[in-house]
C-alpha positions as CSV (number, residue, x, y, z in Angstrom):
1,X,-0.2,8.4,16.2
2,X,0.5,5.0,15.3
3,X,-0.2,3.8,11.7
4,X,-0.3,0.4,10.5
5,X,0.7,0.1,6.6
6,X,-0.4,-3.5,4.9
7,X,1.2,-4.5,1.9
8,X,-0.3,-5.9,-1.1
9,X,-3.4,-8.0,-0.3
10,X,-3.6,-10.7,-2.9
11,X,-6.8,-12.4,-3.4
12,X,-9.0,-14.2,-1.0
13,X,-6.0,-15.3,0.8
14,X,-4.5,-11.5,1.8
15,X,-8.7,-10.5,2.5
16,X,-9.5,-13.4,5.0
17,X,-5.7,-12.5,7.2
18,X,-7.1,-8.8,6.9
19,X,-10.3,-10.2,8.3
20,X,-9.3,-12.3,10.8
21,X,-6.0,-10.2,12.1
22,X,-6.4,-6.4,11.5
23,X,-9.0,-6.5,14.3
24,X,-6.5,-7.9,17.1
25,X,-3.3,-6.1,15.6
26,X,-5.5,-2.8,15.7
27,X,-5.9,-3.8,19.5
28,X,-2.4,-5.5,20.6
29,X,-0.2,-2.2,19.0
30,X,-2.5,-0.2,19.7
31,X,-3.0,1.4,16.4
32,X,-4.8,4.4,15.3
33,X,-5.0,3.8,11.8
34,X,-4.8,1.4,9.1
35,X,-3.9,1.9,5.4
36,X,-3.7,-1.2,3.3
37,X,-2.8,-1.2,-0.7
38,X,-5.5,-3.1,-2.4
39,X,-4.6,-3.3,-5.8
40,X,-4.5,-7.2,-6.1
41,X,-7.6,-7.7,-3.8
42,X,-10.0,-9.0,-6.3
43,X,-8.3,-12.9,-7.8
44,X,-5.1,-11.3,-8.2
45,X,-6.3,-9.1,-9.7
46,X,-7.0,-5.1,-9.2
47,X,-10.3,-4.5,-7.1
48,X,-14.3,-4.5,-7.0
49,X,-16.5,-2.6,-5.1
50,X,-17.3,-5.5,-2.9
51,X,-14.3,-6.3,-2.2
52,X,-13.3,-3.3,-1.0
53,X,-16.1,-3.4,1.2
54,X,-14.8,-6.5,3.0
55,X,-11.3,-4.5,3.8
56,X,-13.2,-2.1,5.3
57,X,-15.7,-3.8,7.3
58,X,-12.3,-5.1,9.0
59,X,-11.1,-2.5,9.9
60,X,-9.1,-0.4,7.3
61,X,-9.5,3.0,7.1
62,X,-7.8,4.1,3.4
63,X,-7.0,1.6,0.2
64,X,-4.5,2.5,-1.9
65,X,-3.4,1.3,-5.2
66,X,-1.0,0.9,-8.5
67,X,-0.5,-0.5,-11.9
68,X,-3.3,-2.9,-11.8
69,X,-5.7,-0.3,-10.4
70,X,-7.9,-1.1,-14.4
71,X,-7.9,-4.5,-14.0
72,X,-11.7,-4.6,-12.8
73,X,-14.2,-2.1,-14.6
74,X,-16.3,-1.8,-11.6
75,X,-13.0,0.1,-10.2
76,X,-14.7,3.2,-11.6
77,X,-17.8,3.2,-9.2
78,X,-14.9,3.5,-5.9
79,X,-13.1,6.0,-7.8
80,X,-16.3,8.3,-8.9
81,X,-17.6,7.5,-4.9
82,X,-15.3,6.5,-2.3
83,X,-13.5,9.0,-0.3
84,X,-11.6,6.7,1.2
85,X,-9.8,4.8,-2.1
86,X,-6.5,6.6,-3.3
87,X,-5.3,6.0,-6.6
88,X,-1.7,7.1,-7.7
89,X,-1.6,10.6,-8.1
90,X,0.6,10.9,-10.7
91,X,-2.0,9.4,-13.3
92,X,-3.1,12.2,-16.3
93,X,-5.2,14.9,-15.4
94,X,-8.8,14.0,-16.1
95,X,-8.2,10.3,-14.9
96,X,-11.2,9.6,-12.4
97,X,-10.5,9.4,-9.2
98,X,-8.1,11.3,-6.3
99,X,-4.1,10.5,-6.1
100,X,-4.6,12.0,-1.9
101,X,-6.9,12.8,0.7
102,X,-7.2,13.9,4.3
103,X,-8.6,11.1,7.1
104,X,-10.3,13.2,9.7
105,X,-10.9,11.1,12.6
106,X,-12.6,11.9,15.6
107,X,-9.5,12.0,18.5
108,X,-6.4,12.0,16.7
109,X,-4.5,14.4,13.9
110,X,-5.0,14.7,10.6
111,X,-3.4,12.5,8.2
112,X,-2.8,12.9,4.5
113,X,-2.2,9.6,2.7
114,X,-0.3,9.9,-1.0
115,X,-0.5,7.3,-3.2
116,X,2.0,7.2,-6.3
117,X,3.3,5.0,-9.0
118,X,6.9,4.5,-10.2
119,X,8.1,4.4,-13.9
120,X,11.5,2.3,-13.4
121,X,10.8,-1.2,-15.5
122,X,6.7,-0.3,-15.5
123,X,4.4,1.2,-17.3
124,X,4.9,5.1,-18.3
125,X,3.4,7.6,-16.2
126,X,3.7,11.3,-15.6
127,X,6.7,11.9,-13.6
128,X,6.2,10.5,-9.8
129,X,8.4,13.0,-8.4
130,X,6.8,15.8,-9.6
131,X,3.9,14.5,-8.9
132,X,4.5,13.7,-5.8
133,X,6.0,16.7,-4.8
134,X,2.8,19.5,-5.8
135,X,0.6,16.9,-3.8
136,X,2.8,16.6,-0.5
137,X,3.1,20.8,-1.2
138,X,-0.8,20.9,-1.3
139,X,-1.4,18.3,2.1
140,X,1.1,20.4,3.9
141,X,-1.0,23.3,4.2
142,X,-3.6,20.4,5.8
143,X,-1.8,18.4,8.0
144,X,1.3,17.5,8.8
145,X,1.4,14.2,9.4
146,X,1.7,12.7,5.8
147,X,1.9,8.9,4.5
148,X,2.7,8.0,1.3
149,X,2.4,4.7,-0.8
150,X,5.1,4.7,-3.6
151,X,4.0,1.5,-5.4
152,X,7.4,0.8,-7.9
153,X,9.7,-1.6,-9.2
154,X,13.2,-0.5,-8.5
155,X,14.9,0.0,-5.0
156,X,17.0,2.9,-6.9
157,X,13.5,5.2,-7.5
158,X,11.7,4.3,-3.8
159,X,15.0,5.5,-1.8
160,X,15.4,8.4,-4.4
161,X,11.3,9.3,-3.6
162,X,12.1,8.9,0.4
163,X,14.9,11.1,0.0
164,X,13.2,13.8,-2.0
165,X,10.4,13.4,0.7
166,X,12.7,13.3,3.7
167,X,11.4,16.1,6.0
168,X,8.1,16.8,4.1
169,X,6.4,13.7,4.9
170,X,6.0,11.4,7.8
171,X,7.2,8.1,5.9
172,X,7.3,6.6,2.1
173,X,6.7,2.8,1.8
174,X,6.9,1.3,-1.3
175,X,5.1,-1.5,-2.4
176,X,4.7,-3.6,-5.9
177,X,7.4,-6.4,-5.8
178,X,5.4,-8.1,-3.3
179,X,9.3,-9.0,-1.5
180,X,9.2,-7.2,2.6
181,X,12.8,-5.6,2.7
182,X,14.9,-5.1,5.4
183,X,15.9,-1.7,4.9
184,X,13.5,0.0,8.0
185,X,15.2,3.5,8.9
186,X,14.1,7.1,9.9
187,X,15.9,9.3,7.4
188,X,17.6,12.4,9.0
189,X,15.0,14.7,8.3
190,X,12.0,12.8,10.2
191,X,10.9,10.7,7.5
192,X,10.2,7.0,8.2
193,X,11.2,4.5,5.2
194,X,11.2,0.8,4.2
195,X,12.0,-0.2,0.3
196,X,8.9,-2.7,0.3
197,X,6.2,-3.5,3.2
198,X,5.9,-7.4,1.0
199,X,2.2,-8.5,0.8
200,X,-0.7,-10.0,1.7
201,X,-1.6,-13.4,1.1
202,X,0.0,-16.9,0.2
203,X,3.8,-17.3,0.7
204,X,4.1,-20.9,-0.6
205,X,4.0,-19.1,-4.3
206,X,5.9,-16.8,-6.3
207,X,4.8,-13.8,-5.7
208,X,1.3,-14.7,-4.1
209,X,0.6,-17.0,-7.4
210,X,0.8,-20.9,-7.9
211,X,4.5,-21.6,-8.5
212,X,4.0,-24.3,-11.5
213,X,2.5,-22.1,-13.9
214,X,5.2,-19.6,-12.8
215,X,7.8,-21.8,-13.6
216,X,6.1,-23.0,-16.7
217,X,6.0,-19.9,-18.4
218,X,9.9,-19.0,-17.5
219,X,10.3,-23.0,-19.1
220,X,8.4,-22.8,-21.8
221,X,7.9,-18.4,-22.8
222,X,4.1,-20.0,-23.2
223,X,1.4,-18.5,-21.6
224,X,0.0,-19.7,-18.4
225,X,-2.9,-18.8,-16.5
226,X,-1.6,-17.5,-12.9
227,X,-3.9,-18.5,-10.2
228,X,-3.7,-17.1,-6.3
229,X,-2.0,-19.7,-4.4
230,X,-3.4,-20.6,-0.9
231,X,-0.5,-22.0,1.4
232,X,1.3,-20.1,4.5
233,X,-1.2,-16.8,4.5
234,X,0.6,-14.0,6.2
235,X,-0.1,-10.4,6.7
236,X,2.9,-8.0,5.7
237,X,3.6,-4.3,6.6
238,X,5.1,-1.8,8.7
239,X,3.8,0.1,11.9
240,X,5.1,3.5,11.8
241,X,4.6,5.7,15.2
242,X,4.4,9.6,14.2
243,X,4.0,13.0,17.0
244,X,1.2,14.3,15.9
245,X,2.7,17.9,15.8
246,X,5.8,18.1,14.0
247,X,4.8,14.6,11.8
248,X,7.8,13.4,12.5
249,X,8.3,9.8,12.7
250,X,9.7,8.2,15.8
251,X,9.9,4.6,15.1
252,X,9.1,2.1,12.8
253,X,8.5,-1.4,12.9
254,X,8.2,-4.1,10.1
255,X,5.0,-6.6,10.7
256,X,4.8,-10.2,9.2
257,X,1.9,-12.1,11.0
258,X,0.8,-15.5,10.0
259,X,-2.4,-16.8,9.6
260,X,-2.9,-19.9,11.6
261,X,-4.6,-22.2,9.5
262,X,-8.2,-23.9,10.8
């Protein structure tokens, strides 16, 4: 099995390059699935039911997401009704939503996707690695080909979470600092890992935002309002390639496509 990971997607930018090149990536790698984190798909900004929609329609099967999974109210409708949007799992019990789920596809294994959320220089959360070790426990018994987004900050907690992992799951990606690493390695037990799979969207930016009012506020400590950028659109991830029966990774591959301008 061959699974294509897309980092962030940040505003209308990281939606048209899923639009325009998941479709031919799907069909030049030959991959069986797509997983994309969504969680600055709407202006920057977390998600809406519509745009969700649009990743879909182009060809990605599961959205996952992080810290700015509130950032749009209508966020609750995917979470009461979407099987296919994964929030991090290691939210409080009673928070709408599922942290995992199981992508039956007609053809091809099982796959569990995982989606947790660091504590390292964000927002507190129950503890990811607890967390995240009861879910992988609970997919295990489903499948054993298992993917899991681990959206944090610091390098120190997403190669502490692939090495907890390592053997239990088929890869850990982190995402959140919106920077693609260069760290790409199968860990000794099977696992595949890469620090950050980057993002989606503008590159002439900081971050996917418009550098001036990035640099303003770091001048001034004033308040700015951060606007998507639109220059040098490129699609960021990772292909990982998995045997179906053990869920061992074989290889895996960082992705960083541009989107020709026109």
């Amino acid at each position: 099995m061959r699974v294509l990971f897309i980092g962030d997607i940040v505003g209308a930018p990281g939606r048209k390059a899923v639009r325009e090149l998941v479709p031919s990536l799907r069909a030049q790698r030959e991959i069986d699935v797509v997983i994309a984190n969504g969680e600055n798909a709407a202006g920057g900004n977390g998600i809406t039911p519509d745009k969700a929609a649009e990743i879909y329609a182009a060809g990605v099967d599961v959205i996952t997401m992080g810290d700015h999974l509130w950032d749009q109210r209508e966020v609750v409708d995917l979470l009461h009704e979407e099987p296919r949007f994964v929030r991090p799992v290691n939210f409080p019990p009673g928070t709408p939503g599922q942290g995992s789920m199981v992508l039956e596809r007609e053809g091809l294994p099982s796959l569990g996707v995982l989606n947790v959320q660091g504590r390292t220089f964000m927002r507190e959360m129950d503890n990811p690695f607890l967390a995240a070790r009861d879910a992988v426990k609970a997919l295990q018994g489903k499948t054993p080909i298992i993917f899991v987004d681990f959206h944090a900050e610091a390098t120190s907690e997403k190669i502490s979470m692939a090495r907890l992992l390592d053997g239990r799951v088929s890869a850990v990606v982190g995402t959140h600092t919106h920077v693609q690493t260069a760290d790409e390695q199968i860990l000794p037990g099977g696992t595949a890992f890469l620090c950050d799979a980057g993002f989606t969207g503008p590159h002439d930016s900081v971050l996917g935002r418009e550098v001036e009012p990035v640099v303003e506020r770091f001048l001034t400590c004033q308040p700015q309002r951060f606007n998507v950028a639109s220059g040098r659109v490129l699609l960021q991830g990772v292909i990982v390639e998995v045997d179906g029966a053990s869920g061992r990774a074989r290889d895996i591959s960082r992705v960083s496509v541009p989107l020709e301008r026109g």
